[in-house]
N, C-alpha and C positions, 0 to 999 in steps of 0.2 A: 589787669594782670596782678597777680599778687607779690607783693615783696617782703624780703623777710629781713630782719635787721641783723646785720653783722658786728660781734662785739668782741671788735681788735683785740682788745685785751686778752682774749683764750684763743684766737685765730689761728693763730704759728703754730702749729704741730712739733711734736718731736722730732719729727723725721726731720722735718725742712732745719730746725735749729741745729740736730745733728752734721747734717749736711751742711752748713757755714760751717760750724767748727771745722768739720774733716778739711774743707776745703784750703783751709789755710795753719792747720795742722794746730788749732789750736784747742781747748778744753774748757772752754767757761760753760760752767753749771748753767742748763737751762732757764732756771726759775731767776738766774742773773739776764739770760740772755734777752730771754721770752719780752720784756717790761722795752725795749730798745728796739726788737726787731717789727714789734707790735705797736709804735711808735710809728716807724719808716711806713706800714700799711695802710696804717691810719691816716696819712698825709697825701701817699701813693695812689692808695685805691679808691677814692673817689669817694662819694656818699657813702657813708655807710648801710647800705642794702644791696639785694642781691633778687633775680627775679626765682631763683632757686635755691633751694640748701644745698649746701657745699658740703662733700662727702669728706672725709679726712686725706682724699687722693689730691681731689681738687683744691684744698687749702694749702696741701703740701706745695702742688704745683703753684698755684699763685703769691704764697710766701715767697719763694724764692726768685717768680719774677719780678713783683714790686721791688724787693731789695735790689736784685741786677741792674733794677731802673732808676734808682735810688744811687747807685754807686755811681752808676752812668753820668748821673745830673753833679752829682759831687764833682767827679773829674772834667766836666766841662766847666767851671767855674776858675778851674786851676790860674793862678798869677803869682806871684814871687814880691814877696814885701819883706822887711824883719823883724822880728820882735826885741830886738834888742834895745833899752833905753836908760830912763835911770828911776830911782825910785829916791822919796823925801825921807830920809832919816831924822828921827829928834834925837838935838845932842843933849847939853844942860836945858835944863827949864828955864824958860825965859831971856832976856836980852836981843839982841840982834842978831846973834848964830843959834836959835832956838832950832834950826833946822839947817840941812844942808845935803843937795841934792848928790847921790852916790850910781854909779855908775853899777844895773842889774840886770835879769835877764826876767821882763814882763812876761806876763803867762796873758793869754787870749780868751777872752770871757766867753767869745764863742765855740771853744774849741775844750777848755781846760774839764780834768774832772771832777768829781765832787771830792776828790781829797785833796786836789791843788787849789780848789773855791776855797775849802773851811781853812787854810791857813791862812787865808786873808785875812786880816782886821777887821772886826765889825761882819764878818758874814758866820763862820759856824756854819757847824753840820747843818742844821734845820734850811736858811736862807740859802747855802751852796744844794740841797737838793729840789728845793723850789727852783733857784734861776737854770737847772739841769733840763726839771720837767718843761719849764716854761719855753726853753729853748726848744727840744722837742713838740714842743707842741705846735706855737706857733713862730716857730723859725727864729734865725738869728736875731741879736742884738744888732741894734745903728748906733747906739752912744751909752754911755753908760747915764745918761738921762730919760734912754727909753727904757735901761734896765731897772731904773728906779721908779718907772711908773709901770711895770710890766709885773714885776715882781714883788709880790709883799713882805714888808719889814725891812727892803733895802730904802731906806728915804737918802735924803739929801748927806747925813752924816755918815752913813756906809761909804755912800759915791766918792765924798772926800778922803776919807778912810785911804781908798784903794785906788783913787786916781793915778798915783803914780809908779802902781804896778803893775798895769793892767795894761792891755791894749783891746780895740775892739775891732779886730778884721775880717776881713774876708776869711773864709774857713781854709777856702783852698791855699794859702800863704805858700807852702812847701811844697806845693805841685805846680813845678814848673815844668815836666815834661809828661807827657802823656802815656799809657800805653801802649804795643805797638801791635800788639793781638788783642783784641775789644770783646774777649770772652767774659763772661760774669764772673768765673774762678781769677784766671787772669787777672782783669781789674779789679776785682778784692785783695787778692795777693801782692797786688803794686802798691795799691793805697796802705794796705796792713804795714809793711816793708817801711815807708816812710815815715812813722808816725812815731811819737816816742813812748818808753813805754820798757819796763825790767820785763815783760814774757810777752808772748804771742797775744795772750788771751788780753788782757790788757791793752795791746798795740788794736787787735779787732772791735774792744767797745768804744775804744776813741774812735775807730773810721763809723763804724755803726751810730753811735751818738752824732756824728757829722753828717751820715747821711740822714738820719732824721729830722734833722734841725733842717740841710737845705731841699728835703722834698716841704717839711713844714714854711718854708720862705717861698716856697710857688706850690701848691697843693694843685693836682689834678683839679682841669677843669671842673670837671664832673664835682666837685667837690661845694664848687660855686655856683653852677648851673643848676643843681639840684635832680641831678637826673642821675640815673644806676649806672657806673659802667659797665660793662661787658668785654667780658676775656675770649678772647680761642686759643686755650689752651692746647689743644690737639690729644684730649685725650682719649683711650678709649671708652668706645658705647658701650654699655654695660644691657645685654639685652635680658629680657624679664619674662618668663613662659606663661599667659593669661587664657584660661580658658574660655571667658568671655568680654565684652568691652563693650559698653553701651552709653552715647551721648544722652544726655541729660540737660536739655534745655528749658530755661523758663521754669512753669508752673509741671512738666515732669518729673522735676527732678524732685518737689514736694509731693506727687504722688507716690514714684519709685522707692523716694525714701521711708516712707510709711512701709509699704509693704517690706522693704528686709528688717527693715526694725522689728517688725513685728513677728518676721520669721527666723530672727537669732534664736540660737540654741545653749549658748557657753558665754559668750562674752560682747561688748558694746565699748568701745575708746570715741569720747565725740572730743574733737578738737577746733574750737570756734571764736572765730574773733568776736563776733555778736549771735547772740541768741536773744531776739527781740520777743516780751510778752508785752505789750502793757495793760492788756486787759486776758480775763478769763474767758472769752469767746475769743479769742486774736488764732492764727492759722496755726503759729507755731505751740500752740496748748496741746495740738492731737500729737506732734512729735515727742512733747513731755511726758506724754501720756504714756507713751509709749515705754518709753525710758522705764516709767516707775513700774509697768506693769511688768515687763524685762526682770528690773530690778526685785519685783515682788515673786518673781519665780523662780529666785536663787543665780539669774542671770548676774554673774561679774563686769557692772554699768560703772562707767568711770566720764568725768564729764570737764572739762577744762576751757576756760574761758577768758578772755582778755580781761587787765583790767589797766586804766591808765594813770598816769598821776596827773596833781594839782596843773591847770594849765596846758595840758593837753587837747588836742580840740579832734578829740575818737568820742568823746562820750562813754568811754565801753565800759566803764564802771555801774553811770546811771541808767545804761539800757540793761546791760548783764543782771543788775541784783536781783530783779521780780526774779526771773528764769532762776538763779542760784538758789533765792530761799524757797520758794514752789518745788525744788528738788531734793533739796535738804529737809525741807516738810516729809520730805517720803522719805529718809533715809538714803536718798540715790549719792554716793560717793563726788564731790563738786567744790573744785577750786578756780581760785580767780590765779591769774602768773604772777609773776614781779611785776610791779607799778613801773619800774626803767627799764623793762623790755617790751616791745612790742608784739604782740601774738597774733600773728596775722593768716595764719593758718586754717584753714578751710576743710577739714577733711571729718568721714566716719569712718572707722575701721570694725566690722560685723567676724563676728565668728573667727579673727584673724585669716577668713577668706577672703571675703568681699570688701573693699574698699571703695568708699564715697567721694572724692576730691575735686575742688575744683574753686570756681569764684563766686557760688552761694554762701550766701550768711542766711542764718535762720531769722528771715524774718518778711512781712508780707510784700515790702516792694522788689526785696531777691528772687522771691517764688513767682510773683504776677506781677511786675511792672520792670522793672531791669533787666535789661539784656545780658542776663548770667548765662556760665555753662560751667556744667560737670561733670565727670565721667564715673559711670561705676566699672570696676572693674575686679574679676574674679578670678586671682590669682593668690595662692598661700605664700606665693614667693615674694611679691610685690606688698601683701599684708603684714611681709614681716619685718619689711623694710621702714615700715611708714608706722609700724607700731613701738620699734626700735626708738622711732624719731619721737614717739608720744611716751617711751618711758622717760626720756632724757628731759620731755620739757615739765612731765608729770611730778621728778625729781626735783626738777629748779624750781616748782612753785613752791616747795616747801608743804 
């Protein structure tokens, strides 16, 4: 099965970030929103992959249920504690009243924002938006000694610094009573309502930063497991009108493919995790061949290829090259993606009719020894879909 990598950070759509706001009537600028909501998903939704691309419908739809589940898990946490305590004031310098504890109102490291972190002592903007991320990312603090080994540049003289303004609790403190209709709107709008905060907007990145933080303290299985999850959404089928549709198993789908290659007229998009050469007699030469001879006929050949970074164990860099500079030798137009994206993509798009896709890679244990399959299919409708998808990654490689 082929999976594609999902990368949280651009995932939330407008719509879905819209639609929080509306929901609790509030207006924080997306590009605030996006960085928090994209946070809760990342926690939420499990591995980051997916055995399909996700259209802009379906992220819509999945933004908004991760967060509902995300809000969910917040308000089951709910318990009643207080923050109330005292903090160490320095009076004169020196002698035996060099300090003297005063009675104040602690702020909660797991909960506070980054403009009630930077008034602390010793933290500052830079350290209060690290222990932010950090909290999102991988969930609440347990003491302010795992926030000093958690977080960089808070050491042991921060921790003293701020020990006696701070508390480190449960997130839920304030929610002692639950909702009483367990709707998503609903229970965002309870949690919103509780929380402190001069606007709306304000009141929802505190609940939002909380719900990130405690899906980050228990992350989807799937997260650990290492396996995709899977949604049923319920959306609908989007049906596609093909004039024809033909399996492609094994060593056909390296003959099939030769011959439309060879009978484009206008254009060629190859999008391939690997395209294996390593010698000039190897299977995949007569598909390059193809390409250049395409390309040498004024055909519009575009070729796009995995590549991976340092440490990765795809290879796709060291199998990729022959095949890139063998094409760029001809002139045939040929990128490798981003090194931190994964390009797992499998497909050829001919004449923006005919489409190739499936779990071939170009190379000889895909064509003759693995149990691949893929389908061609001859639809301008379904070509324009999947070319849409090869402008967007054609774009990101730079």
């Amino acid at each position: 099965m082929t999976h594609y990598k999902i990368d949280w950070t651009s995932y939330p759509t407008d719509e879905a970030l819209d639609q929080i706001n509306v929901s609790v009537g509030a207006t924080v600028p997306r590009q605030i929103l996006r960085p928090v909501v994209a946070a809760i998903c990342r926690a939420a939704g499990g591995l980051p992959v997916t055995d399909a691309v996700h259209d802009e419908t379906t992220r819509t739809a999945l933004t908004l249920r991760l967060v509902a589940e995300g809000v969910v898990r917040l308000i089951s946490r709910s318990s009643a504690t207080s923050p109330e305590g005292y903090v160490r004031e320095s009076l004169a310098p020196g002698g035996p009243l060099a300090h003297e504890l005063v009675p104040a109102q602690k702020i909660n490291i797991n909960t506070a924002t980054e403009e009630a972190l930077q008034a602390l002592p010793e933290i500052g903007a830079e350290r209060a938006r690290r222990i932010v991320q950090e909290r999102q990312r991988a969930g609440f603090f347990t003491s302010l000694e795992a926030l000093a080994g958690r977080v960089s540049g808070v050491g042991p003289g921060a921790v003293e610094a701020i020990r006696y303004r701070v508390v480190v609790d449960d997130p839920a403190a304030a929610l002692s009573v639950r909702p009483s209709m367990p709707t998503p709107e609903v229970n965002l709008g309870w949690l919103v309502a509780r929380m402190g905060g001069d606007t709306v907007g304000e009141r929802l990145l505190s609940v939002l930063d909380m719900v990130a933080s405690t899906c980050a303290d228990s992350p989807h299985p799937s997260t650990t497991e290492y396996q995709p999850r899977t949604f049923d959404l319920g959306l609908p089928a989007v049906d596609i009108n093909a004039q024809s549709v033909a399996l492609l198993n094994d060593s056909h789908y390296y003959t099939a493919l030769q011959e439309l290659l060879q009978q484009a007229t206008a254009t060629i998009d190859v999008c391939m995790f690997h395209i294996a050469m390593p010698s000039a007699n190897h299977p995949t030469r007569n598909l390059l061949d193809a390409l250049v001879q395409a390309h040498g006929s004024g055909h519009a050949v575009r070729v796009l290829m995995d590549a991976d970074k340092l440490g990765d164990p795809y290879l796709s860099t060291v199998i990729n090259t022959p095949a890139k500079d063998y094409l760029q030798l001809s002139g045939v137009p040929v990128k490798f993606d981003q090194p931190d994206a994964l390009l797992h993509s499998k497909f050829v798009v001919i004449d923006k009719t005919w489409t190739v896709i499936g779990s071939h890679n170009w190379s000889a244990g895909s064509y003759f020894q693995f149990d691949d399959l893929s389908v061609a299919i001859e639809s301008s409708e379904f070509a324009t879909q999947i070319t849409t998808r090869f402008e967007a990654l054609w774009a990101a490689a730079g």
